[in-house]
C-alpha positions in Angstrom: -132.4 220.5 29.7 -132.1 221.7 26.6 -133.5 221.4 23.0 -131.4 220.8 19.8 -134.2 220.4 17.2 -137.8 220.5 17.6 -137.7 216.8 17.8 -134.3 215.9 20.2 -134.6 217.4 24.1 -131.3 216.5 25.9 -130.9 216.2 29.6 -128.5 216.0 32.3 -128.4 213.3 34.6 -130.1 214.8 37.6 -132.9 215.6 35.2 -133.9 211.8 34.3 -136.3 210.3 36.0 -134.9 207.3 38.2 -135.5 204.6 36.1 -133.5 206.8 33.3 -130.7 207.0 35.7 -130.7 204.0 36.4 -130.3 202.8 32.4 -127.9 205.8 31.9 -125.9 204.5 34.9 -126.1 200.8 33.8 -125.4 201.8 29.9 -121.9 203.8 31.5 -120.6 201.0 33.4 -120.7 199.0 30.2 -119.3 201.0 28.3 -116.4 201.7 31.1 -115.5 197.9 31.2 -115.6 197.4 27.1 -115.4 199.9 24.5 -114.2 203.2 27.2 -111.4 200.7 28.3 -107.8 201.5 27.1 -103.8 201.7 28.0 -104.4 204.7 30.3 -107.0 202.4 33.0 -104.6 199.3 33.0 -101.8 202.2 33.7 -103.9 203.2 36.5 -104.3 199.9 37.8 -100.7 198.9 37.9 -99.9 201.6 39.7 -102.6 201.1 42.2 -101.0 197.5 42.5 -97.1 198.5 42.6 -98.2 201.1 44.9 -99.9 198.8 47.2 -96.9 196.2 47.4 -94.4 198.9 48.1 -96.7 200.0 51.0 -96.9 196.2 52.1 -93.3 195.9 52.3 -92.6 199.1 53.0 -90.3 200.0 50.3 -88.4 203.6 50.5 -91.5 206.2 49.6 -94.6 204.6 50.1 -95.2 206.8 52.9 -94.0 210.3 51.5 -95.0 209.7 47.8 -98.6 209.3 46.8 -100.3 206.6 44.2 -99.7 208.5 41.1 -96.4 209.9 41.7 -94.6 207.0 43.4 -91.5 206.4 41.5 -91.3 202.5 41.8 -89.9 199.8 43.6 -86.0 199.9 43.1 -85.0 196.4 41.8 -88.5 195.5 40.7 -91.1 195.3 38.1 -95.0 194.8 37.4 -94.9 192.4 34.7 -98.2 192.1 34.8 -101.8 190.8 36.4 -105.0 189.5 35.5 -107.6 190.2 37.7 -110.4 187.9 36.6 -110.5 184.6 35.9 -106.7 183.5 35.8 -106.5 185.9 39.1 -102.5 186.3 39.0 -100.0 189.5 39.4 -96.7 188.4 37.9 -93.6 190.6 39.2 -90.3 190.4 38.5 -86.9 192.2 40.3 -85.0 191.3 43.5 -86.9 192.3 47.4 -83.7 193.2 49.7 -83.3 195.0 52.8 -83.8 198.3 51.2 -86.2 198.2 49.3 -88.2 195.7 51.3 -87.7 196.4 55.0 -90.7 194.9 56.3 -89.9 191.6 55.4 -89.0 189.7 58.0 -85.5 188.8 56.9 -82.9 186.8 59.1 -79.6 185.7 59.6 -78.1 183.9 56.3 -81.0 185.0 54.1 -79.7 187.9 51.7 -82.6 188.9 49.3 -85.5 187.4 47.8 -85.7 186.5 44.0 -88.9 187.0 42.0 -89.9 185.5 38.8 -92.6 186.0 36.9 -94.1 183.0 35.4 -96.9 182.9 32.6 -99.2 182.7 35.7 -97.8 183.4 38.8 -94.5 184.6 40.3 -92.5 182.7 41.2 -90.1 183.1 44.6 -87.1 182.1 46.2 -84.5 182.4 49.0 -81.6 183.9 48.3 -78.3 182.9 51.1 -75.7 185.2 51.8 -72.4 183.5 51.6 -69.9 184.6 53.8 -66.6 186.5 53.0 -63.9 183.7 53.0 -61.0 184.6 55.5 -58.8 181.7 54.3 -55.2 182.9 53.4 -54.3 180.1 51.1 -55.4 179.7 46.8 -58.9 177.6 48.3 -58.7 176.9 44.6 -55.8 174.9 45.5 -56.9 173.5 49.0 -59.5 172.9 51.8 -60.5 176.2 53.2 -59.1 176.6 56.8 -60.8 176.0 60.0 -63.2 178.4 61.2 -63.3 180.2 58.1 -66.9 181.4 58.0 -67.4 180.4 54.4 -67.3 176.5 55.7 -69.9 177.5 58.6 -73.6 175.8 58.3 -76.0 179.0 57.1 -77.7 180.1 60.2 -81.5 180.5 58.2 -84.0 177.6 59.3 -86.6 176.2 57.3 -89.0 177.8 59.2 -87.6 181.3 58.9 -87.2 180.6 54.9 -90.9 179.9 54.4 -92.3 182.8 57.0 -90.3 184.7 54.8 -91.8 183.7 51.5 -95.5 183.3 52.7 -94.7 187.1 53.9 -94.0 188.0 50.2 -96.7 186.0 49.4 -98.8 188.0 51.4 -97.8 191.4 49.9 -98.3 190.1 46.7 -101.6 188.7 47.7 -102.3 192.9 49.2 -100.6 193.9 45.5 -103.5 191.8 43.5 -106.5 192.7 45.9 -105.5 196.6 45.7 -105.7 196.0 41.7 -108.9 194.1 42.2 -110.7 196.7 44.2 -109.2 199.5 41.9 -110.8 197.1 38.6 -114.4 197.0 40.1 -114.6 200.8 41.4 -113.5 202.0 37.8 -116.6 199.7 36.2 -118.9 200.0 39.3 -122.1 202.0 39.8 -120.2 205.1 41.7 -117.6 205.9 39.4 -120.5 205.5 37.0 -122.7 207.8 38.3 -119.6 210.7 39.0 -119.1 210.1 34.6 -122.5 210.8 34.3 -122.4 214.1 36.2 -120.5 215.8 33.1 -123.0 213.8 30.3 -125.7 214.6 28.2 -128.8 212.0 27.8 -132.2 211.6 26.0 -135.5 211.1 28.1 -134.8 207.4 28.3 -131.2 207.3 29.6 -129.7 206.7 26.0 -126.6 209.0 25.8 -126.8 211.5 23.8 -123.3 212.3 21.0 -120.0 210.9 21.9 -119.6 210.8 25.8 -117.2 208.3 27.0 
């Protein structure tokens, strides 16, 4: 506690009385989710979401890089999310082999294309075609028999939607991760490990520019 004119005592937070933490607490938390808000807390989100897809799919250094250093999906891009009421992330890039691993891919199925919509993202199959083996201009004439570009593509309709719901799935892990990151950042511990470095009046009320 200390005194800054005969008439304005200020106090830390573990010097309040409980109901005064509790105001100073609830007083923070507003603040965090309107006027503290800014380009620094939605960069902290989308990593927390790119991060959380690259782990889901296991993309090449989610295991050896952390949250805040991870370099990114190669091939693919947060486009952006919304985490409230339209409750969407929209990502855009190409999920292959090598940078998604733990899909599980198949036969005839080369990559995975994503597109992000106003709302959602949108996916789809990609096929591999086949090198053609024919020795004639096909421009010119049927391909020959047996060439592989003529066989049937050996992907079933069943593999081709395990594979999207899969994606799905880690975009689904991608969104929640962003969600859970959203209400820690305006919720009551986060809150309360702000106040720690604060200043207040008697009756929770913050005292100068805090936050």
């Amino acid at each position: 506690m200390r005194t800054i004119t005969t008439t304005v005592t200020v106090y830390s937070f573990d010097e309040l009385s409980a109901d005064a933490q509790e105001k100073a607490v609830a007083n923070i938390q507003e603040k965090l989710s309107g006027a503290s808000w800014d380009s620094h807390d939605i960069e902290d989100i989308s990593a927390t979401m790119l991060y959380a897809l690259a782990a889901a799919v296991r993309s090449p250094g989610w295991d050896t890089y952390g949250e805040g250093d991870f370099p990114g999906i190669d091939g693919v891009r947060l486009e952006g999310w919304d985490l409230e009421g339209g409750q969407s992330i929209n990502v855009a890039g190409t999920l292959t082999r090598e940078n998604a691993p733990a899909l599980p891919w198949c036969a005839g199925i080369g990559s995975v294309n994503l597109e992000a919509k106003r709302d959602h993202t949108y996916i789809t199959v990609e096929d591999t075609e086949p090198d053609c083996t024919c020795t004639d201009d096909v421009w010119l004439s049927e391909h020959d028999a047996g060439c592989p570009f003529t066989a049937p593509n050996p992907a079933t309709a069943e593999q081709r939607d395990t594979l999207i719901e899969a994606v799905r799935d880690a975009l689904r892990t991608a969104w929640q991760a962003g969600r859970d990151e959203l209400e820690y950042k305006t919720g009551e511990e986060y809150a309360r490990q702000q106040a720690d470095d604060m200043e207040f009046t008697e009756d929770g009320r913050f005292y100068g520019v805090q936050i």
